[in-house]
C-alpha positions in Angstrom: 136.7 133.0 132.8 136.2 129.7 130.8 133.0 129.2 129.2 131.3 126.0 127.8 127.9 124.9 126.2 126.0 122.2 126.5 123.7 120.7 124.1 120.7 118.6 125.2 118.5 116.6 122.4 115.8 115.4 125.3 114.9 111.6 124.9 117.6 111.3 121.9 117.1 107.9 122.3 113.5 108.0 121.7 114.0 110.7 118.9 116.1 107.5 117.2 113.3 105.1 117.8 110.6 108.0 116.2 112.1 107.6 113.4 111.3 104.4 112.5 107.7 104.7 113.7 106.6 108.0 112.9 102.8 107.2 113.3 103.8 106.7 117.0 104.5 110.9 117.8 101.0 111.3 118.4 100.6 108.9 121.2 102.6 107.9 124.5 105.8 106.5 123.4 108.7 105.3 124.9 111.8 103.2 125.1 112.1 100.0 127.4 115.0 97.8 127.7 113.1 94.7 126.8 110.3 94.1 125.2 108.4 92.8 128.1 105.8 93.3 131.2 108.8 93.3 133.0 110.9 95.9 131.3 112.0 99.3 132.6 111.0 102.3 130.6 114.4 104.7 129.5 112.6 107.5 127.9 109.6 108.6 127.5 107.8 111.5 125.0 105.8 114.2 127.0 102.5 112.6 126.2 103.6 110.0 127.7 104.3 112.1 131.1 101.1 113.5 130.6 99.3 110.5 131.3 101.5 109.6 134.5 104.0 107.6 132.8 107.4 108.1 133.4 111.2 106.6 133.2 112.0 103.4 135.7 108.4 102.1 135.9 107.5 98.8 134.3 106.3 98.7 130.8 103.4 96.7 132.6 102.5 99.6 134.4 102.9 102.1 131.6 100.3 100.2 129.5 98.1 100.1 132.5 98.1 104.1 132.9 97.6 104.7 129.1 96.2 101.6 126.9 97.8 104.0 123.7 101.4 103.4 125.5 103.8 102.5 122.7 107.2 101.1 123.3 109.7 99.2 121.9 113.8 98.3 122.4 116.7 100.3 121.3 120.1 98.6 120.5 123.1 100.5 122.1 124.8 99.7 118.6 122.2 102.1 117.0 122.7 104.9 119.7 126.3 104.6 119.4 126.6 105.4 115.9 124.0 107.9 115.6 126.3 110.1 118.7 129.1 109.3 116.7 127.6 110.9 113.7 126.7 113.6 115.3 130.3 114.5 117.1 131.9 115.3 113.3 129.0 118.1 112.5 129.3 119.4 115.5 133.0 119.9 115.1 132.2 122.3 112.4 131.0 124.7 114.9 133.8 124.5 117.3 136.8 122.3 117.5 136.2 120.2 120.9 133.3 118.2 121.4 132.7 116.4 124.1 129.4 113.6 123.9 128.0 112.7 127.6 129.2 108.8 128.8 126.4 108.1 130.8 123.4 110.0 129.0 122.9 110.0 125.3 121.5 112.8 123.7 124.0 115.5 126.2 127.4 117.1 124.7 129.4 119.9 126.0 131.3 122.2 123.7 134.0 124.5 124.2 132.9 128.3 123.2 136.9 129.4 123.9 137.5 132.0 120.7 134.3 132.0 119.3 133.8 135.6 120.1 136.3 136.3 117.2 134.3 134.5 114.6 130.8 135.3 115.5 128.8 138.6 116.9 127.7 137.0 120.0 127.1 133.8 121.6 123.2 133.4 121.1 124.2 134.0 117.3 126.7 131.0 117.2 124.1 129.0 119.4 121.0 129.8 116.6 123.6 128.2 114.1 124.1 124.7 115.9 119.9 125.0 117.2 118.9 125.2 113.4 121.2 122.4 112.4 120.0 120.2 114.9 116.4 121.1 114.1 117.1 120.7 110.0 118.8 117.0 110.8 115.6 116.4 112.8 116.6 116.7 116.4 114.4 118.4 118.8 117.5 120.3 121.1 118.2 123.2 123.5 121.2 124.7 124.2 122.6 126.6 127.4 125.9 128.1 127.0 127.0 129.4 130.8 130.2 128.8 133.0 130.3 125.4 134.4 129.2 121.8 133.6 126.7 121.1 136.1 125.1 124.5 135.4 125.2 124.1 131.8 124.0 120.7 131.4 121.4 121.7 134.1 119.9 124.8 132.3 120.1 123.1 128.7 117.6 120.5 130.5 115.1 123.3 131.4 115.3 125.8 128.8 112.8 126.0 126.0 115.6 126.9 123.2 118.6 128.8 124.0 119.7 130.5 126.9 123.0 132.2 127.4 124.2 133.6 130.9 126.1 136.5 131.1 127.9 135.9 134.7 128.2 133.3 136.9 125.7 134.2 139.0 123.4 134.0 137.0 123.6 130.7 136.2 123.8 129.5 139.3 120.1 131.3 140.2 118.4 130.1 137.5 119.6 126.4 137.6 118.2 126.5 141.5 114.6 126.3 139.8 114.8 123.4 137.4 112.5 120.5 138.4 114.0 117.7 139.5 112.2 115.7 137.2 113.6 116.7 134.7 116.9 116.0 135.4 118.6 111.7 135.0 117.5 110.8 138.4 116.7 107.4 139.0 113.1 106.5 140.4 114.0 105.9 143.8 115.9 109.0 144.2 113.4 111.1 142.7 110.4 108.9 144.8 112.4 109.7 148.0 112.6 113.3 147.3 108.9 113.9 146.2 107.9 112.2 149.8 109.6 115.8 151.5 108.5 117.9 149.2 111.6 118.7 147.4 110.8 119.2 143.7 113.6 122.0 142.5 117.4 121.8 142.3 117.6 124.2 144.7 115.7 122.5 147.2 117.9 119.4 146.4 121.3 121.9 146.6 119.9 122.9 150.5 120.1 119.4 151.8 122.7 118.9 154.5 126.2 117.1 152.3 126.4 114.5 155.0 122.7 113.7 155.0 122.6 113.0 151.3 125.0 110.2 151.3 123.9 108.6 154.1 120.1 108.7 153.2 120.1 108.8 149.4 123.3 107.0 148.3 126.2 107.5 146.2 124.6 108.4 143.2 122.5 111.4 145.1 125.6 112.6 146.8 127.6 112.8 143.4 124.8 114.7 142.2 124.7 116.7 144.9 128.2 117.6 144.6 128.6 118.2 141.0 125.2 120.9 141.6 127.0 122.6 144.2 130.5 123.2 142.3 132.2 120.9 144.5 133.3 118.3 141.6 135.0 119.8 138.9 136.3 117.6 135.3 138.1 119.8 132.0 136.7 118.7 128.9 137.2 115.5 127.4 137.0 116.2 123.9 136.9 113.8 121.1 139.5 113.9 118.9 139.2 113.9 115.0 140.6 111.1 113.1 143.3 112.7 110.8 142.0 112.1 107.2 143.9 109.4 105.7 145.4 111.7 102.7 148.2 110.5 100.1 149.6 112.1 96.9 152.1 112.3 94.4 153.9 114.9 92.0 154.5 113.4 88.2 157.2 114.5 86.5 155.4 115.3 83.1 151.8 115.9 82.7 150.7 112.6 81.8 147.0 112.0 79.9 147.2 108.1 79.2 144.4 107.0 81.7 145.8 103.3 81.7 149.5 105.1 83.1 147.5 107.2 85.5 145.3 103.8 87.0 148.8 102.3 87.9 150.2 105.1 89.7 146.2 105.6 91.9 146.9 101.9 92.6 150.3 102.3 94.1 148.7 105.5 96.1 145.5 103.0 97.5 147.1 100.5 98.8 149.0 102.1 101.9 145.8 103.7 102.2 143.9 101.0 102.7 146.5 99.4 104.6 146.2 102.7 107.5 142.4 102.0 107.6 143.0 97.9 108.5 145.2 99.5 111.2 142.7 102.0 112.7 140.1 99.0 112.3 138.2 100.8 109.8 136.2 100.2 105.9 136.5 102.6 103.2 133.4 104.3 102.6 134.5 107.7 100.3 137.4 108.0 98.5 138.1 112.0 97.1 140.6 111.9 94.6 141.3 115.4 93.2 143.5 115.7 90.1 145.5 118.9 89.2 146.2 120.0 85.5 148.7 121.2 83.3 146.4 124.2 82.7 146.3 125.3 86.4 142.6 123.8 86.4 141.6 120.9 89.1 139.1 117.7 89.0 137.2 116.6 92.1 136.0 113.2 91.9 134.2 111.6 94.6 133.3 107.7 94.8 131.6 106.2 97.2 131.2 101.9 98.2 128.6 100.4 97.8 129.1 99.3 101.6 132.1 99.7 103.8 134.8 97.6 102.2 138.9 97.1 102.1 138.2 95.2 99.1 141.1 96.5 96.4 139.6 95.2 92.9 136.2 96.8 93.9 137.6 100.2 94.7 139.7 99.8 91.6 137.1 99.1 89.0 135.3 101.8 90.6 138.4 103.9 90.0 138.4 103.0 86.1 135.0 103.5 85.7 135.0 107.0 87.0 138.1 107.9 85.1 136.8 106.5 81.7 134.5 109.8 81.9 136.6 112.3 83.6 137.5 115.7 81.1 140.8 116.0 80.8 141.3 119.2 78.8 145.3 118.9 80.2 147.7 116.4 80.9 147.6 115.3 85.2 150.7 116.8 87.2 149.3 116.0 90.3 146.9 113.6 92.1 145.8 113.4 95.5 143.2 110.7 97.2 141.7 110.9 100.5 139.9 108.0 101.8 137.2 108.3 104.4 136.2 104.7 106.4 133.9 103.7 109.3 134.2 100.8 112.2 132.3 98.5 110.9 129.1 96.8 113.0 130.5 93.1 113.8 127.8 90.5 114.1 127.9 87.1 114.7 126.3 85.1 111.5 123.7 82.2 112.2 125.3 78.7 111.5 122.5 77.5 108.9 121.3 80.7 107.0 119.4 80.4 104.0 121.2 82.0 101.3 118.2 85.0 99.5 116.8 84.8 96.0 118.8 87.5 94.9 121.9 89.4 96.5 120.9 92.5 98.1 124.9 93.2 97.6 125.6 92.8 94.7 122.9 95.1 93.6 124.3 97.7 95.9 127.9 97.3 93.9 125.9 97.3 90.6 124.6 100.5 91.9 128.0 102.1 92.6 129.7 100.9 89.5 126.7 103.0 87.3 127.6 106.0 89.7 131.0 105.9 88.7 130.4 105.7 85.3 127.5 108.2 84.9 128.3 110.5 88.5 127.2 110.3 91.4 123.9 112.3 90.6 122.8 109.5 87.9 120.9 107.4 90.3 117.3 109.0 91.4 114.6 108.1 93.1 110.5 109.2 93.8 109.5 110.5 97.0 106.4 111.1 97.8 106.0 115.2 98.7 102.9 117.4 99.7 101.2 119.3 96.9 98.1 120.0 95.4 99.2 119.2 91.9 100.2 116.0 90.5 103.9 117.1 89.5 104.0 118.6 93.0 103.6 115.1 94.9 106.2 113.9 94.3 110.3 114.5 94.0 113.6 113.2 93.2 116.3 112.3 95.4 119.8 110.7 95.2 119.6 106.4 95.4 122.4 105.5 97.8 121.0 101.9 98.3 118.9 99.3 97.0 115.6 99.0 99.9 115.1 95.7 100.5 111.8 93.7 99.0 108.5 93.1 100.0 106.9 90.9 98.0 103.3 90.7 98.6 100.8 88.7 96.8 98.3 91.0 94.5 95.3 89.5 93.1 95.0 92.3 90.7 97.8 93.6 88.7 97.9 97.9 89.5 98.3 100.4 86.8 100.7 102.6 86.3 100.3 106.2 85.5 103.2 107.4 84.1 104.0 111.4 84.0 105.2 113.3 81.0 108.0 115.9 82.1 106.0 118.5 80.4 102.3 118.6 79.6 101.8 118.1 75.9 99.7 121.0 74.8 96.3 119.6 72.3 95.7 121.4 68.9 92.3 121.2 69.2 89.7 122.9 72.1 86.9 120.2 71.7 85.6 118.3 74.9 87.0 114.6 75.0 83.6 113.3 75.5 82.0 111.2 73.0 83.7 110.3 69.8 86.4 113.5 69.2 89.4 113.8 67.3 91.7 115.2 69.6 95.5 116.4 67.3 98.4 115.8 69.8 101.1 118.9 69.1 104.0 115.8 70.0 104.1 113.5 66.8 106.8 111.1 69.3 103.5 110.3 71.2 103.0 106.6 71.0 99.9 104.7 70.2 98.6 108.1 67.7 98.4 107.9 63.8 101.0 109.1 61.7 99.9 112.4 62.2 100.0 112.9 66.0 96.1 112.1 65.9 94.2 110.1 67.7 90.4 108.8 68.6 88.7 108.9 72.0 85.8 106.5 72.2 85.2 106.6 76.0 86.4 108.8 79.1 85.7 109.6 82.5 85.9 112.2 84.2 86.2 115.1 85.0 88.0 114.8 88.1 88.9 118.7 89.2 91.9 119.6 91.0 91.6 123.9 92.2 93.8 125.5 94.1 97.3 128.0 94.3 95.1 131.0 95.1 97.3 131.7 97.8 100.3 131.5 95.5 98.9 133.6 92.7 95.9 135.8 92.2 94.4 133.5 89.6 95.0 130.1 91.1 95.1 126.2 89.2 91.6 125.0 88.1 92.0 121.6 86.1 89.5 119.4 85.1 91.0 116.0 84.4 89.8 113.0 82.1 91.0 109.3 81.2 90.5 108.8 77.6 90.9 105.2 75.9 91.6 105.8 72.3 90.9 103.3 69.5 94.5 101.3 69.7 93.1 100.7 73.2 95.0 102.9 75.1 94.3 105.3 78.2 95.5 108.8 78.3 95.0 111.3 80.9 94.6 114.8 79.6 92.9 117.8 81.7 91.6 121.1 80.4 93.5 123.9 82.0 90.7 127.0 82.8 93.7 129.4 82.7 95.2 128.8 79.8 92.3 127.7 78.0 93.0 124.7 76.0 93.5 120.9 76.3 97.1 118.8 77.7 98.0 115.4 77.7 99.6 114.8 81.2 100.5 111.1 81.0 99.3 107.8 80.2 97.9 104.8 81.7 99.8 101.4 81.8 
């Protein structure tokens, strides 16, 4: 007997709209298709239900229930391209995918053959639950027999559930509430006014009643619960990677000879993505040696583009530094592209300062000169030590400005990679010679030497017991020396001596 899953990421489009305002999960949020009274709430969080508040009511109403009711509007275009994101990694775990048409959030996979690559089903359901959960999706998963059943069960299941027969499934889905299935507010209104609250109490109405009482919609439901409807699986279908390549007769090391032959491979690529409607994003080129040894190169657009001389001076750039330790006998390119979001421009539009674009293609020309790893960036990270605050990640983009006016000009404390270690033990209050053990510190005497005339301080940061049996005890100063400078050193209980950390600028 066929078997499917289906996964449910409750509220996904809420889970979208988190994002963006994470100091909203502690409060009643929602989604409303307009940003007035007047506007129906979508989704809503469970604090939100909490309080009485829940979807097809008036965002009018929901404030009145709960004055700490935050909502706000959606576009489709940003729900569509998140799903469609989604369908590709969840092709890694089985080869048909199929995303729900009418309720975002809801796919059904096929589980035919799995049992060959993976020691049960509730192991191959953990896999796709923690990838869901690292991307940031709250999700259950039901894997059972049928797509009513499925969907059904993933809707009232804390995790994962997996049914073993039929049956099963069919018992267990006969005590979901009804509320938490897509039923519009009437239906579900009409239903709560005689007392039917489960599926199963739903499943025991008369057929003939519920589409003359309830309406289409109720009887379609009604007939999908009670097996009566039955669809295959519409999956999506993969776009076939747009992959070219060519054999050279010689092994050939000139770099100017090998840019002429890539441009003769890109442009019937580029010409298959204007055909599928779609923008180069990543282009893989992988080229194989004389010496049996390969080179993977991967550059990536500053934005989705078709635009030949930018993809081509990224090209040169990236081959300008590539090893060659043979000469090239073969080279492949893939190109990767994306629909691109169509909008319709304002007639007058101020042109900005400065172009946000072309500081996104300076960007990718340094990563393919330098690699793709050449660009970082601080986050911000929770720690209890100053190195452990914060952390660097890959700079895809250039984040737009915010200018703000500042009436005075902030300091910046900048961080050594490695605490200098201090020659001498003395305390940095008072006038003290203090010997720096790094001569290339700047603002010292010729010696490494400098003199602190005032500090403050100390300003103690303890902790790490729970990593290690002795813990972190610093006790940190600011000392100006005479050049006028501020450092920031701390004396380390532990290892008992003196390190400059960083200075002030």
């Amino acid at each position: 007997m066929e078997r499917m899953a289906c996964i449910d990421i409750a509220a996904f489009p809420l889970q979208l709209l988190l994002w963006d305002h994470p100091n909203w999960r502690n409060h009643p949020a929602g989604v409303v298709d307009q940003d007035k009274a007047q506007g129906t709430i979508l989704w809503v969080n469970s604090r939100a239900r909490a309080t009485g508040i829940l979807p097809g009511m008036r965002y009018g109403v929901g404030l009145t229930l709960s004055h700490h009711f935050r909502a706000d509007v959606i576009s489709h275009t940003v729900i569509e391209k998140a799903i469609a994101d989604l369908v590709p990694r969840l092709q890694h775990f089985t080869a048909e995918v199929e995303p729900s048409r009418d309720e975002p959030g809801v796919f059904w996979l096929d589980t035919s053959g799995l049992s060959l690559l993976h020691s049960s089903l509730e192991k191959w359901g953990e896999l796709i639950h923690d990838d869901l959960t690292e991307a940031g999706f709250h999700n259950t998963i039901a894997i059972g027999f049928s797509r009513f059943g499925s969907y059904a069960a993933a809707k009232a299941c804390d995790r994962i559930v997996v049914f073993p027969t039929p049956q099963e499934e069919r018992t267990y889905i006969r005590k979901v509430p009804l509320e938490q299935l897509n039923l519009t507010s009437a239906i579900r209104d009409l239903l709560t006014q005689i007392s039917i609250h489960t599926l199963g109490g739903f499943l025991d109405l008369p057929t003939s009643q519920v589409r003359s009482r309830l309406g289409r919609e109720a009887h379609r439901l009604h007939q999908l619960a009670a097996g009566n409807l039955w669809s295959p699986l519409h999956p999506e279908i993969p776009p076939d990677p747009t992959t070219t390549g060519t054999f050279l007769d010689y092994p050939e090391a000139d770099r100017g000879r090998l840019m002429i032959l890539m441009e003769k491979l890109l442009e019937p690529l580029l010409d298959s993505l204007e055909q599928r409607h779609e923008m180069m994003t990543t282009l893989l080129l992988r080229l194989r040696l004389d010496d049996k040894s390969e080179n993977t190169e991967i550059l990536r657009s500053a934005k989705p583009t078709l635009n030949k001389i930018q993809i081509l001076d990224l090209l040169r750039l990236r081959m300008e530094t590539v090893a060659l330790t043979a000469g090239v006998t073969e080279i492949v390119m893939e190109i990767q592209g994306v629909s691109p979001d169509f909008w319709q421009g304002e007639l007058f539009q101020n042109p900005p300062v400065r172009d946000h674009d072309a500081a996104n293609r300076a960007l990718a020309r340094l990563r393919a000169r330098f690699g793709n790893g050449a660009l970082l960036r601080a986050c911000p990270r929770t720690g209890y030590l100053p190195e452990a605050r914060f952390a660097w990640e890959p700079m895809e983009t250039m984040p737009s400005s915010k200018p703000r006016r500042v009436w005075l000009r902030p300091l910046v404390r900048r961080f050594f990679p490695k605490p200098l270690r201090l020659r001498n033990s003395g305390s940095p209050v008072g006038t003290t010679e203090v010997v720096v053990s790094d001569p290339r510190l700047d603002n010292t005497q010729n010696d490494g030497s400098f003199f602190s005339r005032e500090s403050t301080g100390p300003y103690i940061i303890s902790g790490g017991w729970w990593g290690s049996s002795s813990g972190v005890h610093r006790e940190y100063h600011f000392v100006r020396t005479d050049e006028g400078s501020w450092l920031w050193i701390y004396y380390d209980s532990k290892r008992r001596g003196w390190f400059l950390h960083g200075k002030v600028e």
